[in-house]
PLY file of the C-alpha trace (Angstrom):
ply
format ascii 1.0
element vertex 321
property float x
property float y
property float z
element edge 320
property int vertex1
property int vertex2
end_header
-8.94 -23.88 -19.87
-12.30 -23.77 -21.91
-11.71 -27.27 -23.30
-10.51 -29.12 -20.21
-12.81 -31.85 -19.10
-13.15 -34.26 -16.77
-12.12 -37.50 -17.65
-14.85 -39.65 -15.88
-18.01 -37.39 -16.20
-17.22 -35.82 -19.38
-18.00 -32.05 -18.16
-16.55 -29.62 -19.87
-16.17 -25.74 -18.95
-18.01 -24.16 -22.26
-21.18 -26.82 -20.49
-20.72 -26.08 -16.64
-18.91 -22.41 -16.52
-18.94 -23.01 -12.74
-16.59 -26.69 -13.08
-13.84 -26.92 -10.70
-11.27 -29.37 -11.12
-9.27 -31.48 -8.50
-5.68 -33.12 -8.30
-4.13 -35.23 -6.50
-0.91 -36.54 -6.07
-1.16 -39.08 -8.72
-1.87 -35.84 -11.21
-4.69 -37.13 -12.74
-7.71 -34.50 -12.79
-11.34 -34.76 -11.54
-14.00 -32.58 -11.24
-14.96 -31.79 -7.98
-18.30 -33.54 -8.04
-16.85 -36.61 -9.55
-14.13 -36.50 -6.24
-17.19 -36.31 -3.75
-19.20 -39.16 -5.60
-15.95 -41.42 -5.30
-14.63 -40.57 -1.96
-17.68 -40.24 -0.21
-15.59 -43.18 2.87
-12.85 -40.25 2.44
-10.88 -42.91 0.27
-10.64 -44.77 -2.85
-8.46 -44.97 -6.45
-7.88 -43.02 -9.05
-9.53 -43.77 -11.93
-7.11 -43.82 -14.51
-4.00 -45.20 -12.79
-5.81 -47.04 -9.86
-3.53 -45.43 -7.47
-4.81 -45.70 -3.84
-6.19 -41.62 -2.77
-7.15 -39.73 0.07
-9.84 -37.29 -0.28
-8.37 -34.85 1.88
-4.95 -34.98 -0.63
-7.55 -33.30 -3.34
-6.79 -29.90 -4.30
-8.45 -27.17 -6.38
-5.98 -27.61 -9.89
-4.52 -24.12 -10.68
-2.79 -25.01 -14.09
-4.18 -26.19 -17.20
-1.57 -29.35 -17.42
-2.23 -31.82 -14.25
1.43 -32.93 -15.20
2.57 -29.33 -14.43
0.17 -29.48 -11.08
1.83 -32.81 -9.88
5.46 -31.59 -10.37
4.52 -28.21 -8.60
3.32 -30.37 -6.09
6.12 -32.29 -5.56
8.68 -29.57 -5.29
7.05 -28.07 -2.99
7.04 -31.11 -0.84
10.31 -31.84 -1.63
12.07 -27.85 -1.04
10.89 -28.46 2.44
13.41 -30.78 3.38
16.29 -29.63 0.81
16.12 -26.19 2.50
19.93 -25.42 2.49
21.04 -22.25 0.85
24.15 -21.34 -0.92
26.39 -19.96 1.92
25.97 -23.48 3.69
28.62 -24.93 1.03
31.87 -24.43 0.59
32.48 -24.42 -3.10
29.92 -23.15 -5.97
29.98 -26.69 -7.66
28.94 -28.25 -4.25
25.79 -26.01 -4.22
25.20 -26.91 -7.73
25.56 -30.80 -7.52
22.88 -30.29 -4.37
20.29 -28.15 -6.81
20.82 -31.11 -9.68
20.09 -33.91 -7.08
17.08 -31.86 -6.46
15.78 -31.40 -9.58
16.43 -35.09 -10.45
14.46 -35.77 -7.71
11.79 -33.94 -8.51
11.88 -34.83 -12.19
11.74 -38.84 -11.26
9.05 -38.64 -8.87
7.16 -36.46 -10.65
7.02 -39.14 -14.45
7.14 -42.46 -12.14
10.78 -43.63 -12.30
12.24 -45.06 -9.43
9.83 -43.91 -7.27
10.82 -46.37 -4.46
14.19 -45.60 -4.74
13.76 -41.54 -4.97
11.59 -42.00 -1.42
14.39 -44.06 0.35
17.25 -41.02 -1.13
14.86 -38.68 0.54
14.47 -40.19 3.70
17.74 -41.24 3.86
18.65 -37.27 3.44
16.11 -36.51 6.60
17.68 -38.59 8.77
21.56 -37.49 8.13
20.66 -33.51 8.06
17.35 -33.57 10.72
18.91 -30.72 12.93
20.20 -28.71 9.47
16.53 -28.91 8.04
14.85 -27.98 11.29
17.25 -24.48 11.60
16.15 -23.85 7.96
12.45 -24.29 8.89
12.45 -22.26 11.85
14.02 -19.15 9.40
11.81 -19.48 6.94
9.08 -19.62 9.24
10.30 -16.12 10.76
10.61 -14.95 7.24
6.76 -16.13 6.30
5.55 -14.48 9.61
6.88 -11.33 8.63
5.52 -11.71 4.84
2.27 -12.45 6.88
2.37 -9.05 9.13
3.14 -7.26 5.36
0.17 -9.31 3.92
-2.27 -8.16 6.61
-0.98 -4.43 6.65
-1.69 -4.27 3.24
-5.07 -5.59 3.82
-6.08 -3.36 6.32
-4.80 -0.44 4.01
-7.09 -2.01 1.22
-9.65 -1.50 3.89
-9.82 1.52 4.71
-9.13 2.35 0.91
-12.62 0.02 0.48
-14.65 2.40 3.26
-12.90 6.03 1.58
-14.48 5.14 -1.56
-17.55 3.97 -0.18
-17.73 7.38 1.87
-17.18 9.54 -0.86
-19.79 7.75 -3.13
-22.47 7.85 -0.64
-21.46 11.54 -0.33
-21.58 11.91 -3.91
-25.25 10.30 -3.88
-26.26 12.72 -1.26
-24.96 15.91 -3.34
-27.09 14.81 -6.49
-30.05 14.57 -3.98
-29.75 18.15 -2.28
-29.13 19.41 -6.14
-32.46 17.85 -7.50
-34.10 18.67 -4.42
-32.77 22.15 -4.86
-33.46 22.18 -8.57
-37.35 21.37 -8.10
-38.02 23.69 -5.48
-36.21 26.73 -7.86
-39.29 25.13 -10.34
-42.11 24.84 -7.89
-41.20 28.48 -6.52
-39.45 30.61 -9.26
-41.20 32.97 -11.87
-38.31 32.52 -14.25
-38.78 30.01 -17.48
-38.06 26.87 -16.46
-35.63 26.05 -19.17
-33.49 29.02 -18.82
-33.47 27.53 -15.09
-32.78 23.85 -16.06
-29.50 25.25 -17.99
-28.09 27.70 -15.51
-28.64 24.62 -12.81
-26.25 21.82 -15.60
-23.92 25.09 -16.16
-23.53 24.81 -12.83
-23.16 21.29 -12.22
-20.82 21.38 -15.25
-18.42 23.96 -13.77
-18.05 21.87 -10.37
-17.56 18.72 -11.88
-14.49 20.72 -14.09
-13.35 22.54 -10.59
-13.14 19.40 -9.01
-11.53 17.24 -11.62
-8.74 20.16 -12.33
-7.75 19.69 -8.45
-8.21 16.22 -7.86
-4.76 14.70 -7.71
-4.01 11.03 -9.09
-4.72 8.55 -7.20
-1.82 6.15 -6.25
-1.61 2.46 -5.44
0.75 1.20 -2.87
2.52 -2.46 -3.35
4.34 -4.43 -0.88
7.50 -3.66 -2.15
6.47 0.65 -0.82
7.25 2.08 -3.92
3.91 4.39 -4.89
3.07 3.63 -8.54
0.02 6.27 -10.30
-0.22 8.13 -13.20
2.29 10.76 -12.95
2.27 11.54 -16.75
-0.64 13.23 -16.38
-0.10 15.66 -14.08
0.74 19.72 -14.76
4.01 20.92 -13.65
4.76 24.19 -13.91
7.72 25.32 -16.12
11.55 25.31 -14.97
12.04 29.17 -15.51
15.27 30.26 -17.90
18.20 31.63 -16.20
17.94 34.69 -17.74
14.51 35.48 -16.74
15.06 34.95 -13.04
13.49 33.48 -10.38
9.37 33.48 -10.31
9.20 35.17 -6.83
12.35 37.29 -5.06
11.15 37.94 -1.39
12.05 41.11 -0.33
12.23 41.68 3.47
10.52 45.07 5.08
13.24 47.71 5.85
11.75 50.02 8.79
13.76 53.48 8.82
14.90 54.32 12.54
15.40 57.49 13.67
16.24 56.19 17.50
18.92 53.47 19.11
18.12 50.28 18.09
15.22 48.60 19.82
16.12 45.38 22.14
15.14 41.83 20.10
13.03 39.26 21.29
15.72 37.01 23.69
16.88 40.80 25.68
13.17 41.06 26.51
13.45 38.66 29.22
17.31 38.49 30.13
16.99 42.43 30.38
13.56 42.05 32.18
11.61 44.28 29.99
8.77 41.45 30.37
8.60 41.50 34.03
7.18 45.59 34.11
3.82 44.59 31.47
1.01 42.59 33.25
0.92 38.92 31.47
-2.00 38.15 28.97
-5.09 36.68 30.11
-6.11 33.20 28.71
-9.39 34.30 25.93
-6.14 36.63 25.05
-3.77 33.99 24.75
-6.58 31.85 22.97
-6.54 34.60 20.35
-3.19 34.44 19.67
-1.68 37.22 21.83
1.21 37.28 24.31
2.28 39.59 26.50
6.04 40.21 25.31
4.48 40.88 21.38
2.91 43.86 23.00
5.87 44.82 24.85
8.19 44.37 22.28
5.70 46.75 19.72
5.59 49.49 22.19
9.56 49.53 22.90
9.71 49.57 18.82
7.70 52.59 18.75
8.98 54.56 21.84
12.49 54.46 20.42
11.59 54.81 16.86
11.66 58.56 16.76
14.09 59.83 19.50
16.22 61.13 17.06
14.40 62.51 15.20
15.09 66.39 13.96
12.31 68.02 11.71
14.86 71.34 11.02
17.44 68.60 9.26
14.32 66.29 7.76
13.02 69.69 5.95
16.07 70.31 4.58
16.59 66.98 3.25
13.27 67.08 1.31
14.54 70.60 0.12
17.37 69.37 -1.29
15.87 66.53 -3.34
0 1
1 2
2 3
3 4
4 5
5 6
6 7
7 8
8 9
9 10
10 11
11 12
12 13
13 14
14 15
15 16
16 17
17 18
18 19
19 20
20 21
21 22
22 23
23 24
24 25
25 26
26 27
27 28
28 29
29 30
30 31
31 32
32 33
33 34
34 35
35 36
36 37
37 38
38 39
39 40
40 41
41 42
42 43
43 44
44 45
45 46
46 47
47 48
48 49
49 50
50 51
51 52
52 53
53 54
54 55
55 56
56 57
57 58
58 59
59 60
60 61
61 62
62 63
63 64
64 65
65 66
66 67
67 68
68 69
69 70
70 71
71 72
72 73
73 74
74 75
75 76
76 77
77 78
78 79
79 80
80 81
81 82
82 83
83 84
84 85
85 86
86 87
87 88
88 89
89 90
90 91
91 92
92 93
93 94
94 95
95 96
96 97
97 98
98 99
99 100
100 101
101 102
102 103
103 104
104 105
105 106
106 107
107 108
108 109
109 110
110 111
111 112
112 113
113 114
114 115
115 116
116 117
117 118
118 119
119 120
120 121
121 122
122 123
123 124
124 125
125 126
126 127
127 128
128 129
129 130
130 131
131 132
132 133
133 134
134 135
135 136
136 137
137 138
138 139
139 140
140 141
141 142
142 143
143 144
144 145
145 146
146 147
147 148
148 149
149 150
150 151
151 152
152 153
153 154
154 155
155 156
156 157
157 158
158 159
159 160
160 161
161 162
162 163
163 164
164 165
165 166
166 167
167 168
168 169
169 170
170 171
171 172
172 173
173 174
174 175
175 176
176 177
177 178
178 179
179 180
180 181
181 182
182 183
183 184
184 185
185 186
186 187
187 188
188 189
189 190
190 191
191 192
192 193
193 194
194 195
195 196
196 197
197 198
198 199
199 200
200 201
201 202
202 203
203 204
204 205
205 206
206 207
207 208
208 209
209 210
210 211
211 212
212 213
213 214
214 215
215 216
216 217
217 218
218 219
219 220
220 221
221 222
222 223
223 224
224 225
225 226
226 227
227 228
228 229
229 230
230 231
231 232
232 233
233 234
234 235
235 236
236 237
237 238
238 239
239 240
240 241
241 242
242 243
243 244
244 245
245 246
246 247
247 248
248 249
249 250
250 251
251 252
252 253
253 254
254 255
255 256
256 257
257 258
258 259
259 260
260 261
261 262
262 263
263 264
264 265
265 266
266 267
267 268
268 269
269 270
270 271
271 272
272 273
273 274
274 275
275 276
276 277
277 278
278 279
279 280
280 281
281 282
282 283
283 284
284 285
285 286
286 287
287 288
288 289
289 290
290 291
291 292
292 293
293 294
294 295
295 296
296 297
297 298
298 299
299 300
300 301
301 302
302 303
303 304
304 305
305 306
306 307
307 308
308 309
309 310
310 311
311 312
312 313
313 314
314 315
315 316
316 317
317 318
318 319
319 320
């Protein structure tokens, strides 16, 4: 792309970093101040194959090879009116014959031969399958709305990405103000040596800047396809523990020894009306956290806890062990 030129003007890239170059349907390439000096009426010809253009038919050439740019060109033109899919055939080799016309098509049209003719077979095919082309527009218009809603969701995620990192910069510039600030008035005030102070104030930086990077968790990018795609090499796992050293953590649940009837659970509070004889929390109560049938429940646990309870048979229990 360094080399290419313009073929009237002579401009190169490695002379004008900032040339853009311009096709048309012809192929041939211009610059784009060479198209604005010779369409300035808004037509005119080519230069090299004196084909009558339209300045409004220029375009901003996005391969190297114009040739490749004019059959690009052209299929695109031509895929919009040879729209039909697969399933609208009844065979395999009927789909196929329609994809060679196609690309014979576009292969004539696009190196000069039989142009004439190639235009009538394509009008010709317009006029016989009008209503079968407009269906397949009006799908693939659908489909491009909906790749235009994913588009735009995706920008708007970029977005707010854009602002997040933005935000925590401008936080990070405010941190490494309050620091110096904090480390010149430790300076100005302190009776320690200042370098001892200087190096207990980059410890410190030193230590947060490892804190922070040992929780920070990889960043991840999202495509339009939804699948999440980040470094996940990188990141600590703990071990999958052997089978014969057992699980990490066994939970354990509290055992509370009894010596009563068993205490009613939390659904008999109310179908037994236990609730109904406590007065009912007051709202800063209920703001804290507290409820009236926690209370009620706790004092029904305790009142029954040690009913049974014999301190003749519990002494001679402890004599025995």
């Amino acid at each position: 792309m360094d080399d290419q030129a313009c073929p009237r003007c002579k401009t190169t890239k490695y002379r004008n970093p900032s040339l853009k170059m311009m096709v048309n349907v012809c192929g041939h390439a211009l610059c784009e101040s060479c198209v604005d000096l010779l369409f300035l009426k808004g037509s005119g010809s080519c230069p090299e194959c004196k084909i009558p253009l339209r300045r409004t038919n220029f375009r901003v050439q996005m391969f190297e090879d114009p040739m490749v740019e004019k059959e690009v060109n052209i299929r695109k033109r031509i895929l919009r009116d040879y729209n039909k899919r697969e399933e609208d055939f009844a065979t395999l080799n009927e789909y196929n014959d329609y994809l060679e016309e196609i690309e014979t098509i576009i292969y004539n049209l696009a190196n000069n031969i039989d142009v004439v003719e190639m235009n009538k077979r394509i009008e010709q095919y317009k006029k016989d399958n009008k209503e079968q082309i407009m269906k397949s527009k009006s799908k693939l218009g659908r489909s491009e709305y909906e790749l235009e809603e994913m588009l735009e969701l995706e920008k708007q995620k970029e977005e707010e990405k854009r602002i997040e990192l933005a935000r925590e910069e401008a936080e990070m510039k405010k941190r490494k103000i309050r620091e110096k600030e904090a480390l010149i008035d430790e300076l100005m005030f302190s009776e320690g040596n200042a370098k001892s102070i200087v190096k207990s104030f980059a410890s410190a930086i030193q230590s947060k800047k490892e804190a922070n990077k040992s929780s920070s968790t990889v960043r991840a990018t999202q495509f339009s396809t939804g699948i999440k795609f980040g470094n996940q090499a990188s990141q600590n796992y703990m071990s999958v523990p052997k089978i014969e050293e057992g699980p990490l953590y066994l939970y354990t649940p509290i055992r509370q020894q009894i010596e009563g009837p068993l205490p009613p659970g939390w659904r008999e509070l109310q179908s037994r009306g236990y609730v109904s004889n406590i007065r009912n929390e007051s709202l800063p109560e209920r703001a804290g956290g507290f409820k009236a049938h926690v209370a009620c429940l706790r004092a029904l646990q305790e009142a029954m806890a040690g009913l049974y309870h014999n301190p003749s048979q519990r002494q001679a229990e402890f004599e025995a062990v």
